[in-house]
N, C-alpha and C positions, 0 to 999 in steps of 0.2 A: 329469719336469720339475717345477720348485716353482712354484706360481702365485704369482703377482705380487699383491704387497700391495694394499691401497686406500689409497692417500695419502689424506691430510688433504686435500690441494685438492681432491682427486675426492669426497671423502664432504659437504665443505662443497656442492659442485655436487649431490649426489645430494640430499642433506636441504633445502639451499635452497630447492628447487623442489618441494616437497610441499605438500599443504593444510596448513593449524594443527589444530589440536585444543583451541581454546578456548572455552570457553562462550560463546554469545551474548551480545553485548553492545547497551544500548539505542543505544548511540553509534554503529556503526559495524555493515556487514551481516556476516554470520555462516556459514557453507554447514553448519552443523551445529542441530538442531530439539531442542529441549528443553523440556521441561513441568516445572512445579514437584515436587521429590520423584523426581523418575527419574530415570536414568543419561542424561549428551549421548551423543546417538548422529551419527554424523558421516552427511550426505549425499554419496552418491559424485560426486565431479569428477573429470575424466579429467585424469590425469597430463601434464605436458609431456613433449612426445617424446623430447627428450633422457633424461627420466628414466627414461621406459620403455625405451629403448634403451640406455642403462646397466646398471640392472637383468637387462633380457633378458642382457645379457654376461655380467653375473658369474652369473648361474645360469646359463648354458648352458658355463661350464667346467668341466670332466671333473672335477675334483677339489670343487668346490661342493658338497654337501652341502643347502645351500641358506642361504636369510636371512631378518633379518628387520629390519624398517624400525618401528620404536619411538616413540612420542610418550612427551618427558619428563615429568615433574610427580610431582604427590603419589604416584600410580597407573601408574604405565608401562604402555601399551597397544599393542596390534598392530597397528598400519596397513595395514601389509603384509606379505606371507611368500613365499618359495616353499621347497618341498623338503617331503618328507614326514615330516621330523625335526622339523620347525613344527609341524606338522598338530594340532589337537584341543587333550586337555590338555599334552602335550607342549609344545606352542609356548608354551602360557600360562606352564608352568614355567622354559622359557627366557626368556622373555621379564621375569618377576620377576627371576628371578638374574643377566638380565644387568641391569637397571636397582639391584638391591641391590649387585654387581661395583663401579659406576661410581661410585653413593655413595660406597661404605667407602673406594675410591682416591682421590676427591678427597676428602673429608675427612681422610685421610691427609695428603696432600700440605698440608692446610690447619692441620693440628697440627704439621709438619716447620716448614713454614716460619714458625710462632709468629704468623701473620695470618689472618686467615679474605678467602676472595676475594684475594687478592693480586695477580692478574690471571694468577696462573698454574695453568690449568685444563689438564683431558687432553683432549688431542686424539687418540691412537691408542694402542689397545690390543692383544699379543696375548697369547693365553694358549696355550701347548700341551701337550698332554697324551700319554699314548703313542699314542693312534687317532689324536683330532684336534688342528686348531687353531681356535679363535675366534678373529677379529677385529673388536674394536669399536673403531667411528668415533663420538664424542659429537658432538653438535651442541648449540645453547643449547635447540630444541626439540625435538631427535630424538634416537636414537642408530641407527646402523645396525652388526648386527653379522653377522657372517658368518660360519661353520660349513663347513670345509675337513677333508678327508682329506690330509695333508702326502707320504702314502705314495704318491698317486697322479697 
């Protein structure tokens, strides 16, 4: 049986409801502690339920491989993971190429259509291979991308 995509509404739901990953700001409070010269390192808050019960779903289907929950920016970071095809340097390497993936496609899109920003960005990605299939969902601060076995 093929598992079922993750629409666009469901990934907007999935990414909406996570923490940011922006630097502290004097204006406004921050759940992430930074010193001058160091890396922001982010303070754990507990997830909304629905997103942990999300999450819990798609990794507890047979065919999931596992995911990973991405903060955008200059740097793409791992928020979140599960599956032990994340785990270590592994995930760090997934988690560059899928944030380099997303560039090269929107700027694509951004030389197609002779505008830069034109309001039309990607929303759903997949990519398949002969093992697997990736699916990335982009958000304006996240991406979430997902790691399927299609054979199972």
């Amino acid at each position: 049986m093929a598992m079922q995509s993750i629409s666009p509404t469901m990934s907007a739901s999935l990414v909406g409801a996570t923490t940011t990953t922006t630097e502290a700001s004097p204006a406004r409070p921050s759940s992430f502690t930074s010193t001058p010269g160091t890396h922001t390192t982010p303070v754990h808050t507990p997830m909304p339920p629905e997103l942990e019960q999300t999450l819990a779903l798609v990794s507890a289907h047979r065919s999931v491989l596992g995911y990973l929950l991405l903060s955008r920016g200059d740097q793409v970071s791992i928020i979140r993971h599960s599956g032990v095809v994340f785990e270590g340097e592994q995930g760090r390497k997934y988690a560059s190429v899928i944030g380099r993936i997303v560039e090269s496609v929107q700027a694509g899109l951004e030389e197609v259509s002779g505008e830069e920003n034109d309001g039309d960005h990607i929303r759903f990605m997949r990519i398949r291979t002969k093992r697997h299939e990736l699916m990335i969902s982009p958000d304006d601060r996240y991406l979430l991308a997902v790691l399927h076995d299609p054979a199972t």
